[in-house]
C-alpha positions as CSV (number, residue, x, y, z in Angstrom):
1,X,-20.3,-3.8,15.9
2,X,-18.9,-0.7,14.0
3,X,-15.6,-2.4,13.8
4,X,-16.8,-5.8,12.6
5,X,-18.9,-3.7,9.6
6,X,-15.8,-1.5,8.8
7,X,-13.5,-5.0,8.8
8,X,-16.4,-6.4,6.3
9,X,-16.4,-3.6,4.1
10,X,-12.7,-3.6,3.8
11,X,-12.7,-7.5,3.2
12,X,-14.8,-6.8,0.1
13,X,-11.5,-4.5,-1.0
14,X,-13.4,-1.3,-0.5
15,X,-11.5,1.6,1.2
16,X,-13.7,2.9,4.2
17,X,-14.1,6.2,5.6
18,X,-16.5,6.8,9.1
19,X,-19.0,10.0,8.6
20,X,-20.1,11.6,12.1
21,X,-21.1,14.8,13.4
22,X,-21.6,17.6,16.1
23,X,-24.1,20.5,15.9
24,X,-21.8,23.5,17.0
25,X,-22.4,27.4,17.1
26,X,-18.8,27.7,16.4
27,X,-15.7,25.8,15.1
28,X,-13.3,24.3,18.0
29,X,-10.3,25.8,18.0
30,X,-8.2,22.4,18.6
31,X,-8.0,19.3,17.2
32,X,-9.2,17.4,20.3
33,X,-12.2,19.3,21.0
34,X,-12.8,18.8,16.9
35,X,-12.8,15.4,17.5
36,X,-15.0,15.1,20.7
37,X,-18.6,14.7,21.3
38,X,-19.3,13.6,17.7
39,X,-22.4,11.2,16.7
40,X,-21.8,8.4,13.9
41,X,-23.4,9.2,11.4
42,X,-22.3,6.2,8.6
43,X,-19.7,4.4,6.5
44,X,-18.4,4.8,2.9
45,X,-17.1,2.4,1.2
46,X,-15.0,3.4,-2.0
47,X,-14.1,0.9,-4.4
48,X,-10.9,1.6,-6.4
49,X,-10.4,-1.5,-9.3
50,X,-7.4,-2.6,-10.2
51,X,-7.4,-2.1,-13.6
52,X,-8.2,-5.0,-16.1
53,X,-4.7,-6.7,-16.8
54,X,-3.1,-6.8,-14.0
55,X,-3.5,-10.2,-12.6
56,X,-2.9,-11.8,-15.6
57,X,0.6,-9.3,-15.8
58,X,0.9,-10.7,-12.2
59,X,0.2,-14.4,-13.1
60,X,2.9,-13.6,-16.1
61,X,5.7,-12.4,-13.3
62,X,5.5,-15.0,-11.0
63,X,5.7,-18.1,-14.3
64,X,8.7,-15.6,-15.2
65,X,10.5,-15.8,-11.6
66,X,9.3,-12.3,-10.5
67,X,7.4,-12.5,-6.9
68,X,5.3,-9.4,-7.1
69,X,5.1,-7.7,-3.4
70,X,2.0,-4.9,-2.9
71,X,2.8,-2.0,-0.6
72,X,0.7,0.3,0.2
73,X,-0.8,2.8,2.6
74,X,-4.3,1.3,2.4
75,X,-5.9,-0.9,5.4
76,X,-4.5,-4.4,6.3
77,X,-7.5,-6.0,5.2
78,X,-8.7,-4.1,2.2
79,X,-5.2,-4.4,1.1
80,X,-5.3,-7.9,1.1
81,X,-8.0,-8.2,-0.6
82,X,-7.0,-6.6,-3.4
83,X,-3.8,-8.4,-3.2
84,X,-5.9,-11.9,-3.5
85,X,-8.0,-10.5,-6.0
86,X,-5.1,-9.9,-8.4
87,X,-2.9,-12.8,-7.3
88,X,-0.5,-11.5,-5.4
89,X,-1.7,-12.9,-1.7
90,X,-2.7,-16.6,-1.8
91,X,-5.2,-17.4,1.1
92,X,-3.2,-18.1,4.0
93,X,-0.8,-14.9,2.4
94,X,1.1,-12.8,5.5
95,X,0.0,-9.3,5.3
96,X,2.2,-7.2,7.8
97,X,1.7,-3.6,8.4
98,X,3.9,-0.7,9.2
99,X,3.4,-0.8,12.9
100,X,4.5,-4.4,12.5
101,X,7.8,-3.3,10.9
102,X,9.0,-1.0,13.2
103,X,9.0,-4.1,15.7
104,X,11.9,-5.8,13.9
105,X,15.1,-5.1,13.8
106,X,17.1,-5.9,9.8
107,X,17.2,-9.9,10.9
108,X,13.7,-10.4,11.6
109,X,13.2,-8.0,8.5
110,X,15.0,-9.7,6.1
111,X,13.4,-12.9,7.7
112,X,10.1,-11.1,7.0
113,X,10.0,-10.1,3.3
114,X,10.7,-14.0,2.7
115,X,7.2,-14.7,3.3
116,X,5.1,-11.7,2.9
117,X,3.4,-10.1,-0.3
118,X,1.4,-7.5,1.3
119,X,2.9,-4.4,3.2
120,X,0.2,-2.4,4.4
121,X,-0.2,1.1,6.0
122,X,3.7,1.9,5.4
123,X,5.7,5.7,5.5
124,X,8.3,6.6,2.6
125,X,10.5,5.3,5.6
126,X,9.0,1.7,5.7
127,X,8.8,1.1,1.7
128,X,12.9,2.0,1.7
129,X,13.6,-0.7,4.3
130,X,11.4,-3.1,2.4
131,X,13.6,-2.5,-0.1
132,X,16.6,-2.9,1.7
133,X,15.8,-6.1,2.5
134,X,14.8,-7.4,-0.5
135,X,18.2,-6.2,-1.8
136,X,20.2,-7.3,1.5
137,X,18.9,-11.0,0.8
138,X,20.4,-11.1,-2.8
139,X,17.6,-9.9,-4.7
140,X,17.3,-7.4,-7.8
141,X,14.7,-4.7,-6.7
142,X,11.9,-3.4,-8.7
143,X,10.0,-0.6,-7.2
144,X,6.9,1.2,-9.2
145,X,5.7,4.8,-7.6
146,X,3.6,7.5,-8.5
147,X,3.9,10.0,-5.0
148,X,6.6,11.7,-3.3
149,X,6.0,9.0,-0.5
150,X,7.5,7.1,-3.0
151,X,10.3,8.8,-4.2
152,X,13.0,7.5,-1.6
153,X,11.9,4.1,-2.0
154,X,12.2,4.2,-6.1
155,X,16.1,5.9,-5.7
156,X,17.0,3.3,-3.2
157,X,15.4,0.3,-5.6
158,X,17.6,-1.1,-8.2
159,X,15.3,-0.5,-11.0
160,X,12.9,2.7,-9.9
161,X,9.4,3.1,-11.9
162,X,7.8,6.4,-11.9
163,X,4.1,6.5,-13.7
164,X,5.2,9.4,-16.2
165,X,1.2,10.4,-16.4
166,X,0.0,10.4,-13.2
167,X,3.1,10.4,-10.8
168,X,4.4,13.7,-9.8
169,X,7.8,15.6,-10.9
170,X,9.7,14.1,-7.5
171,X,8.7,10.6,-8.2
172,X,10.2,10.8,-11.9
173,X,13.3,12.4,-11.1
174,X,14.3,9.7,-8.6
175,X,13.5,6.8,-11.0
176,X,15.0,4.9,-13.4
177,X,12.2,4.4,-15.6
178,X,9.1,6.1,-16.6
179,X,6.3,4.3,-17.8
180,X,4.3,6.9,-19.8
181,X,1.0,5.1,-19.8
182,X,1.2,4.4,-15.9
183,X,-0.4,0.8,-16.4
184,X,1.4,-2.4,-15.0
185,X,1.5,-4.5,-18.1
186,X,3.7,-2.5,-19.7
């Protein structure tokens, strides 16, 4: 029942966080013990907008020849709902996640980026050999970043955009570009 509420939160595109609890005299001294014996307490569901223009800067990019391609650390499903939302994922979009990824070998990657829009819960490691495959199959490589996560994936891309406002030192110095208003449309 928890599962299907969290998986209906995250439909509605909200990032979801489980609240529980354990009275305790003291603090465990390990993680597991931390983690054990704990009574579930709620959910929280945290909306974060895209910001007004972006789907019609997506809608532009794809009538210009650009496929736009989310990645991101959020949740399969809240990812692709935001992905739908801004017109990146079409209803019967693929969505694959890391764990997916590190199943395939380059073939079956390459084979892979063909057809999905949505990368979701991916490491630094995962963005750069999204990259690579986009690149391996021909294609010029946009990345945009903000985090160090980032930072490997916007060196490796052919054109590397850093958000010069909110993206941190590392991010910049491995891009190309930095967009100094951090927003999408530009």
């Amino acid at each position: 029942k928890l599962s299907r509420k969290n998986e209906e939160m995250a439909a509605r595109a909200l990032r979801v966080l489980g609240v529980a609890y354990r009275e305790t005299a003291a603090l465990p001294r390990d993680t597991a013990a931390a983690e054990s014996g704990l009574v579930f307490y709620g959910f929280v569901g945290m909306q974060d907008p895209p910001r007004p223009r972006v789907a019609d800067s997506v809608y532009l990019c794809k009538n210009a020849g650009i496929r736009p391609v989310m990645i991101t650390g959020d949740h399969k499903t809240t990812a692709a709902a935001v992905a739908r939302e801004i017109g990146i994922l079409e209803t019967d979009g693929v969505v694959l996640t890391g764990a997916e990824l590190d199943r395939m070998d380059d073939q079956a990657m390459q084979q892979a980026v063909t057809r999905c829009r949505v990368f979701a819960r991916v490491s630094p490691e995962h963005k750069v050999r999204i990259v690579k495959a986009y690149q391996a199959l021909g294609e010029t490589v946009a990345m945009t970043g903000d985090g160090v996560n980032d930072a490997p994936a916007l060196k490796t891309a052919d054109i590397g955009c850093a958000m010069g406002r909110s993206g941190t030192e590392v991010a910049k110095a491995a891009a190309d570009l930095i967009l100094t208003d951090d927003d999408f449309t530009t």
